[in-house]
N, C-alpha and C positions, 0 to 999 in steps of 0.2 A: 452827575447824570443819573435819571432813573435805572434802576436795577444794573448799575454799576457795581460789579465784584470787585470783592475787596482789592484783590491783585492789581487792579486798575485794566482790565481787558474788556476788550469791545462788549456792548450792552447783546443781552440776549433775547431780549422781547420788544414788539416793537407795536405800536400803538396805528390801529385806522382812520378813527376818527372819532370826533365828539358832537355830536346836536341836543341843544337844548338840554346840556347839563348829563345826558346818559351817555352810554361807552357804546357805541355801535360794533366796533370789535377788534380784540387782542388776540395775537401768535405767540406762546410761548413754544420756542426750539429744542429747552434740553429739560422740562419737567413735566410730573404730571400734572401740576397745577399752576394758577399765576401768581408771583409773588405778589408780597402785603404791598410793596409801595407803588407796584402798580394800579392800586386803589380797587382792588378786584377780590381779595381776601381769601385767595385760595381756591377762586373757579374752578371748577372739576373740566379737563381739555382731554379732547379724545381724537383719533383719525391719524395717519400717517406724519401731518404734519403739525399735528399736534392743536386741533383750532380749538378752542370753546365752543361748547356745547352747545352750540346753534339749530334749530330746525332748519333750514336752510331752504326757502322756497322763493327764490327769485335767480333760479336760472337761467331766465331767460337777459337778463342782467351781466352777469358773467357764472362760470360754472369753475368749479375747484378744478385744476389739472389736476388730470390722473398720475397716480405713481410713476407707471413708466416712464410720463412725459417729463416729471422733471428726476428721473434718475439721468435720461439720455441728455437732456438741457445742464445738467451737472457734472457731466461725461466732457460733454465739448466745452463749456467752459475752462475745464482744467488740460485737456490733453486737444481742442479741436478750434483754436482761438486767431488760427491761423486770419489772413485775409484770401476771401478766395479768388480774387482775381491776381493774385501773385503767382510769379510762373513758377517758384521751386517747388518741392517736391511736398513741402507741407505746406503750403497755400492750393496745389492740386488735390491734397487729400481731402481736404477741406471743403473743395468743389465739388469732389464724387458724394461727398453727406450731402451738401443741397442738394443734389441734383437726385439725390436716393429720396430726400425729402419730396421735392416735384413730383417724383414719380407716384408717393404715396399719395398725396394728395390729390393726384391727377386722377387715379385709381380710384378714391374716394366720389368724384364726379362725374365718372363716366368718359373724363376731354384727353388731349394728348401733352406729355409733360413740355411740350416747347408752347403750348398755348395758353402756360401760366406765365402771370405776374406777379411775383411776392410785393408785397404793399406792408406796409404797417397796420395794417387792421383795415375794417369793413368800412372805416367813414372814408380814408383815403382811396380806396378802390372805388366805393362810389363814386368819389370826385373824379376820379382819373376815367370811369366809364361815360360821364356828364360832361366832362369838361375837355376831356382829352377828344372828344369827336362831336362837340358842338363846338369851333370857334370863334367867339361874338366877332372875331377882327377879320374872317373869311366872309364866305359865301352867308346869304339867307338860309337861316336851319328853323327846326323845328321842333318841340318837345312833346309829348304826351305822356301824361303821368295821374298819378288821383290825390285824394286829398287827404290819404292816410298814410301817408308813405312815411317814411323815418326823416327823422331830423338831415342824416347824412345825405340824400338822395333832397330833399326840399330848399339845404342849403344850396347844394349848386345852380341849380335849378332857377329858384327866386333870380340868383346872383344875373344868370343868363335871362332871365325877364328884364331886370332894369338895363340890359346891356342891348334890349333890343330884339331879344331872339322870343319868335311866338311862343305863346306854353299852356296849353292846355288842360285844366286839372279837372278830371272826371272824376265825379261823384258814385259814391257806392248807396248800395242798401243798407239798413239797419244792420245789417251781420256783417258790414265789411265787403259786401262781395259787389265786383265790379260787372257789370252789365257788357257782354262780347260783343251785342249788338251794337250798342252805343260807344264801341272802342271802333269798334268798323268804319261807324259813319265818321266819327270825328277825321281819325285817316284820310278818309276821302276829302272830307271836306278841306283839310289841313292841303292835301296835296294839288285838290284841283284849284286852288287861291289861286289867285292873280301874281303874287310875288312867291312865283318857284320856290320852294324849299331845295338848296341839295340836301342834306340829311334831314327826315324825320327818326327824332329817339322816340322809342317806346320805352318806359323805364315801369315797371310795376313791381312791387314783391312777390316772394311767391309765398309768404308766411308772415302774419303781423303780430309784432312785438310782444304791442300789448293784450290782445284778444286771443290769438292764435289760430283765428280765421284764415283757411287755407283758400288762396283764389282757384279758379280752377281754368289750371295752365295748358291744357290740353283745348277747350273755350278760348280762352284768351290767343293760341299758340294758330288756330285754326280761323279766328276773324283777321287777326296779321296778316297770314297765306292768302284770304281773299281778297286785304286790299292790296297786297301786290299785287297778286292777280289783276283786279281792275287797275292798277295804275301803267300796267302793261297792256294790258287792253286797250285804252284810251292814251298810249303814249306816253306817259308821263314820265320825264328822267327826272325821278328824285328816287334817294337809297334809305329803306326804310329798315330800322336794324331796330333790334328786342333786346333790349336789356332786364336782366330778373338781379334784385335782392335778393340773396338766396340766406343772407345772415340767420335768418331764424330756423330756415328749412335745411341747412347743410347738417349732417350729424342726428338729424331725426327722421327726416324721411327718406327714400332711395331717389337720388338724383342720379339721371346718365343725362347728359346734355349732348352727343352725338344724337338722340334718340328725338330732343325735341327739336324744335323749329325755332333755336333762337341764338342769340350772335354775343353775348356779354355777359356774364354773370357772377356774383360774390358770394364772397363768402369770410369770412371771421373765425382766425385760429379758438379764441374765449368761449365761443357760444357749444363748443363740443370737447371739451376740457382739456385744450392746451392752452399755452399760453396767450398772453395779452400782448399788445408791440407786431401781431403779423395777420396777416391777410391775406386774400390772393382776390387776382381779378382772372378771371377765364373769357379768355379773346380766339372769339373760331375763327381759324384761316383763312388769310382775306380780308376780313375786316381792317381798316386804318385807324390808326390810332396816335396823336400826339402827345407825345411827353408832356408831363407839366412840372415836371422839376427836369430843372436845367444841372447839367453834372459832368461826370464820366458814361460809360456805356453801358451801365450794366442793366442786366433784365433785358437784351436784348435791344438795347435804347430804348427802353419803352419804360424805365422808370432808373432815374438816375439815382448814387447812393450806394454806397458799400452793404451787400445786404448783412440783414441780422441773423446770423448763420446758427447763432446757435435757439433762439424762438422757433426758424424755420425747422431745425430739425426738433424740435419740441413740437411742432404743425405737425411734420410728417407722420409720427406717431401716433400725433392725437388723429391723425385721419385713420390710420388701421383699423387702431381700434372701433374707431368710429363707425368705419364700415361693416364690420365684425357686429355690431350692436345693430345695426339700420336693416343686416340678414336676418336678424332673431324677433320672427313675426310674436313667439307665445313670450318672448320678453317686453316686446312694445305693448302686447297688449294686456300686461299684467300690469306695469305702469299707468296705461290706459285707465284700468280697470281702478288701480289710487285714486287716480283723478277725480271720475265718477262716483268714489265714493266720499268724497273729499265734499262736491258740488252736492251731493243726494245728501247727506248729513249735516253740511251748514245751513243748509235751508229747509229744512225738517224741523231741526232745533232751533231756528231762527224764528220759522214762521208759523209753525204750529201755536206759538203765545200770541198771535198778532191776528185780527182779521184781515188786516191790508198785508200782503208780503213785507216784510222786511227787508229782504235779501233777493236779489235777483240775477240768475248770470247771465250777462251779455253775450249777444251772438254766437246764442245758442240753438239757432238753426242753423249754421254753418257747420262746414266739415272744418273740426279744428287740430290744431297740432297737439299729440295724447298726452305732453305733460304743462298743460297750457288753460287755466280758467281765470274770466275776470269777472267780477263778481260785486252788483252794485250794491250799499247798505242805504236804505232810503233813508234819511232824515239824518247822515255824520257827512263830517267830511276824513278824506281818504290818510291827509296826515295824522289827525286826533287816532286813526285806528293804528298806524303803522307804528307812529309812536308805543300805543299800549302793546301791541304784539313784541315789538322790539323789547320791551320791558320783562318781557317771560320769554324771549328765547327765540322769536319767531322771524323767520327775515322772510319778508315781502315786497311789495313797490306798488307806485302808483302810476301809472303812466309808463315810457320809456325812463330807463336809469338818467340818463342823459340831462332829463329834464325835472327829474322824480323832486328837487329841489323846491319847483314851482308852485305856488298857492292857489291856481287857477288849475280852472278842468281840465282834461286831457283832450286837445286840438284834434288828436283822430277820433276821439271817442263823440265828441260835442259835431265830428263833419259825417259819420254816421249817422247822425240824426238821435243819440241818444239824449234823454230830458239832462237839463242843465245839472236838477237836484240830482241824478243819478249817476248821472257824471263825474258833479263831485264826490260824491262817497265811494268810486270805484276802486279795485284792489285786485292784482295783478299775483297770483299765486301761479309760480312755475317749477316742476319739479325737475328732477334729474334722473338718471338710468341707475343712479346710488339710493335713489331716496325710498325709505324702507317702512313696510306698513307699519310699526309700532309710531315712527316720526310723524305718518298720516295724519293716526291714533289720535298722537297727542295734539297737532295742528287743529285737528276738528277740534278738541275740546277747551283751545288756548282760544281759538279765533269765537269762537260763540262767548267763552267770559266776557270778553273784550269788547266786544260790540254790545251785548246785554248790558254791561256797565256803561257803555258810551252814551247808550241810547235813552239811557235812565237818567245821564246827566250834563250830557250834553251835544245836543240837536243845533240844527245849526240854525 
């Protein structure tokens, strides 16, 4: 086996992956460099847990767990492995850490710790927010949602279209942003149909992925209130509930959801540097909700499955800190301030040699999230770049992670209305609350070689 010690003991580095012949990337655990037969020759590895010297700008992707989170995730593994639904004495102790977890989390959002659901991550809590209170095999429901929404939220969704159930997909502006007005009327219109809806979802993000285009929830939160309003005016018994994506927006911006006007909303341990494997759904009081894994009781019945006690208290933590970070306005907006220098200096030195721009970034009249630019190269496409960046050190994406695979344009970017060719050459740079100006530094001037060379030799 690779980097098998002599002694014959478990290997010590362990391999990410491989595209197209290059290393995307190696952990080495007990040195400061990687050994020869991991075909790496000696990589220079820096950071707590030791990664290769990566720029690291695809946070929005997933974000490295912080320290604390997996020293506490290390803690219960060894001494906190109990099950917590066991009544002895150490399956109770085990209960009070999630439940200290809930609390932190809860605290992170503003809601109350009995109105979470731990999930395994953001795509299943979407499903469970979509699915669990649209029935196709119940009453006539109804959806409303747009045509940028995340893979996780579009799956269920499609799935409940061919099942029958109406579904709405409102289109945005160029910047992503959804029109209040035209979420109102569809409401109405949806409500006063001929075949009764009992549920209308609203499902919308409050942060997207790939651009960082923040909708603006307060707009959106107040056309809602008016079509209840009217559908109580006019009678009408159907129950109109708001669901928000909150995956991009938890961990960067201040969320209190007691504060807004809305009934469902998610969130993703990954995206604010805990672990991967947990999620939470926040369901405000009242609201019904049906299972969709069949099981034992736990979560309240509202999601069956032994939880993952020790990711959850890896969540909990990462919420602290989280929230710790989302108070420090002159720390956001120092990051902020990366960003902007990141976007003012690629397209400076991009387009200063060019009469046509080069480089342009996307919805960039939008209020975006501050470690978030996507950034179109006119005349490449978006893998030709990631590749070359990937080659000096740079991690980026094109699109959602999820999909970042794909050879085709990016679905939200192409239903904004951006041109096809810019489409394709677009690139998804997202930083972190770690990411440091010298890393900026060197970012600006990996991604202008990069593209400067691509563009010299291969245009699509």
């Amino acid at each position: 086996m690779c980097c098998e010690p002599a002694d014959g003991s478990v290997s010590v580095a362990s391999y990410y992956a491989k595209c197209s012949e290059w290393l995307i990337g190696v952990v080495c655990f007990d040195g400061d460099s990687a050994p020869d037969c991991c075909g790496l020759g000696g990589y220079e590895t820096r950071g707590y847990n030791k990664v290769m010297d990566w720029i690291y700008l695809d946070n929005n992707a997933t974000t490295m767990p912080a320290e604390p989170v997996t020293q506490a995730m290390l803690e219960m593994s060894q001494s906190g492995w109990a099950n917590p639904s066991s009544v002895h004495r150490f399956g109770q102790s085990v209960r009070q850490r999630l439940e200290l977890a809930r609390t932190q989390v809860a605290r992170l959002i503003g809601g109350r710790p009995a109105e979470l659901i731990f999930t395994s991550g953001g795509t299943e809590a979407n499903n469970l927010a979509v699915l669990g209170l649209i029935n196709p095999a119940g009453a006539p429901s109804a959806i409303i949602t747009t045509q940028v929404e995340h893979s996780a939220v579009h799956g269920p969704v499609d799935f409940l279209d061919r099942q029958g159930c109406v579904v709405v997909k409102l289109p945005t502006d160029i910047d992503g942003l959804v029109d209040s007005n035209q979420l109102e009327q569809a409401i109405k219109d949806v409500a006063g149909a001929e075949a009764l809806p009992a549920n209308i979802l609203i499902t919308i993000q409050w942060a997207n992925n790939e651009t960082g285009t923040i909708q603006d929830m307060e707009g959106i939160s107040d056309a809602i209130q008016r079509a209840r309003d009217w559908t109580d005016r006019q009678q009408i018994r159907t129950k109109i509930v708001f669901h928000v994506d909150a995956t991009q927006a938890v961990g960067k911006l201040l969320v209190d959801v007691q504060a807004m006007n809305l009934d469902m909303l998610t969130l993703a341990s990954h995206k604010f540097h805990g672990p991967k494997g947990v999620g939470v759904l926040w369901l405000r009081t009242g609201i019904r909700l049906k299972a969709q894994q069949k099981g034992g009781p736990q979560e309240r019945e509202r999601r069956a499955g032994t939880e993952n006690t020790i990711g959850i208290v890896g969540m909990g933590v990462a919420a602290d800190l989280a929230r710790a970070f989302v108070g420090d306005a002159d720390g956001i907006e120092r990051l902020r301030g990366l960003r902007d220098h990141f976007e003012r200096s690629v397209l400076e030195k991009l387009n200063d040699v060019s009469t046509e721009p080069l480089a342009v970034v996307n919805c960039v009249g939008a209020e975006r999230l501050w470690n978030t630019t996507n950034i179109a190269f006119r005349g490449l496409e978006a893998e030709a770049i990631l590749v070359g960046l990937s080659e000096k050190g740079v991690c980026a994406s094109a699109g959602a992670a999820c999909s970042s695979g794909s050879l085709e344009a990016s679905p939200v970017l192409r239903a904004m209305g951006i041109a096809e060719p810019l489409a394709h050459g677009s690139v998804r740079f997202s930083l972190s609350r770690y990411t440091t100006e010298a890393e900026i530094e060197d970012a600006i001037e990996t991604v202008v070689a990069v593209v400067t060379r691509l563009q010299r030799t291969m245009p699509i």
